[in-house]
C-alpha positions as CSV (number, residue, x, y, z in Angstrom):
1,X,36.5,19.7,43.9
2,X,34.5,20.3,40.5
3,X,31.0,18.9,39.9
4,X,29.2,18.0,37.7
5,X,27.3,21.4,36.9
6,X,30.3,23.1,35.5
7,X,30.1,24.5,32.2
8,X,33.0,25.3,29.1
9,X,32.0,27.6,26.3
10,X,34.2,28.7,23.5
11,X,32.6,32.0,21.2
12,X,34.4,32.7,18.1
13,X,34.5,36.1,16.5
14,X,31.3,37.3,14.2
15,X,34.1,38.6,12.2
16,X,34.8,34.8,11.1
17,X,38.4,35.2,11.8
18,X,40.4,32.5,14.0
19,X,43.0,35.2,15.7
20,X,40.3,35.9,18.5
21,X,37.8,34.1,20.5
22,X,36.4,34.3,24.2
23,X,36.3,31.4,26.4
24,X,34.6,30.8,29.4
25,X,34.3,28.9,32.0
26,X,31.5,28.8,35.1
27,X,33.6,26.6,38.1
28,X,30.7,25.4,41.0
29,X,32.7,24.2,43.2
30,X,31.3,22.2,46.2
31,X,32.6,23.6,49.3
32,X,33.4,27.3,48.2
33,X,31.9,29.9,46.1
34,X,31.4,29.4,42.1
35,X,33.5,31.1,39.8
36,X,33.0,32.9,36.5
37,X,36.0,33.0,34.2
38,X,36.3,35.0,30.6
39,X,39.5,34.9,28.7
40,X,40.0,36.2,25.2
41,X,42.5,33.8,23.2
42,X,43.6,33.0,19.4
43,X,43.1,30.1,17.7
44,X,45.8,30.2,15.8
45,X,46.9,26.8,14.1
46,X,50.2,27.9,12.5
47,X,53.8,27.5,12.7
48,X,55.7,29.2,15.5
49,X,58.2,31.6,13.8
50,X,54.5,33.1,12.2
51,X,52.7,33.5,15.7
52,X,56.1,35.0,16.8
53,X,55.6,37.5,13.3
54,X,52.3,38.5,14.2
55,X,53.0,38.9,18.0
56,X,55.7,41.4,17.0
57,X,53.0,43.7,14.4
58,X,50.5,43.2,17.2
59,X,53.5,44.7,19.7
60,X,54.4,47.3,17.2
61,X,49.9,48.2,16.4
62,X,49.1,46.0,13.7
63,X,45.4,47.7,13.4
64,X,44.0,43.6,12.0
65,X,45.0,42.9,15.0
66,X,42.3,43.6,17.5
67,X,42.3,40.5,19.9
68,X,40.7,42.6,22.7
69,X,37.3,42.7,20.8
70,X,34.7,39.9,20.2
71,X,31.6,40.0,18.1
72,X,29.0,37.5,19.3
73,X,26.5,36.5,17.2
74,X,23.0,36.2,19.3
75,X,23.1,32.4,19.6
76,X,26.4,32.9,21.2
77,X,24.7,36.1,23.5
78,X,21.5,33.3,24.8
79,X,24.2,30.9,25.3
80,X,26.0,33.1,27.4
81,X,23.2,35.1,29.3
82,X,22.5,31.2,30.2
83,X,26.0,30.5,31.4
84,X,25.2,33.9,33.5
85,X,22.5,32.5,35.3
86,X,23.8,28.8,35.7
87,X,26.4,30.9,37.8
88,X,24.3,33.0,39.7
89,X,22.1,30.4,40.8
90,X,25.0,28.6,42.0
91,X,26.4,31.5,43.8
92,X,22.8,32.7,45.6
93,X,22.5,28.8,46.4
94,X,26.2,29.3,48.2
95,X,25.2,32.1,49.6
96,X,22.5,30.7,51.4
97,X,23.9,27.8,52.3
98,X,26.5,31.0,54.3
99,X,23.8,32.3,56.3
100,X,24.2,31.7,60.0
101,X,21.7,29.5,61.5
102,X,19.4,30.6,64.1
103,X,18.7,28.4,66.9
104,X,15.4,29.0,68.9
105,X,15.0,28.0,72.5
106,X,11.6,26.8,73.4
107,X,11.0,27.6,77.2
């Protein structure tokens, strides 16, 4: 079950192009351990027989190409160093809450 404290963030490319962007995603899950999810994407708003062009220059090593690399701009870097420890609270909180309790017995 999701809550209420997960977060969505979508970084474009410093290069101001739309063929690559990094998404990601911090899951805190209430009865299991957070997640933190990256994937790198296009945006690419075009007609299908084009995506299908480009996918077969990025296939053959189209150099403009690069969807494996992403620029962020420092507004985008304080965002995520923030999404970083959202999730690491989240995960020493579930960690904690692992620990096996000690009982004391009081003679």
């Amino acid at each position: 079950m999701n809550s209420d404290n997960d977060l969505h963030a979508l970084f474009h490319c410093e290069c101001h192009t739309h063929e690559h962007m990094v998404s990601v995603d911090v899951h805190t899950w209430t009865d299991s351990e957070p997640d933190f999810c990256m994937s790198v994407t296009a945006d690419l708003h075009i007609a299908w027989y084009h995506r299908i062009w480009l996918a077969i220059k990025y296939i053959f090593g189209q150099p403009s190409l690069s969807w494996h690399d992403v620029l962020l701009n420092p507004t985008d870097v304080a965002k995520l160093e923030n999404m970083i420890a959202h999730y690491k609270m989240h995960l020493n909180n579930y960690n904690l809450n692992q620990l096996p309790r000690r009982e004391f017995k009081i003679d």
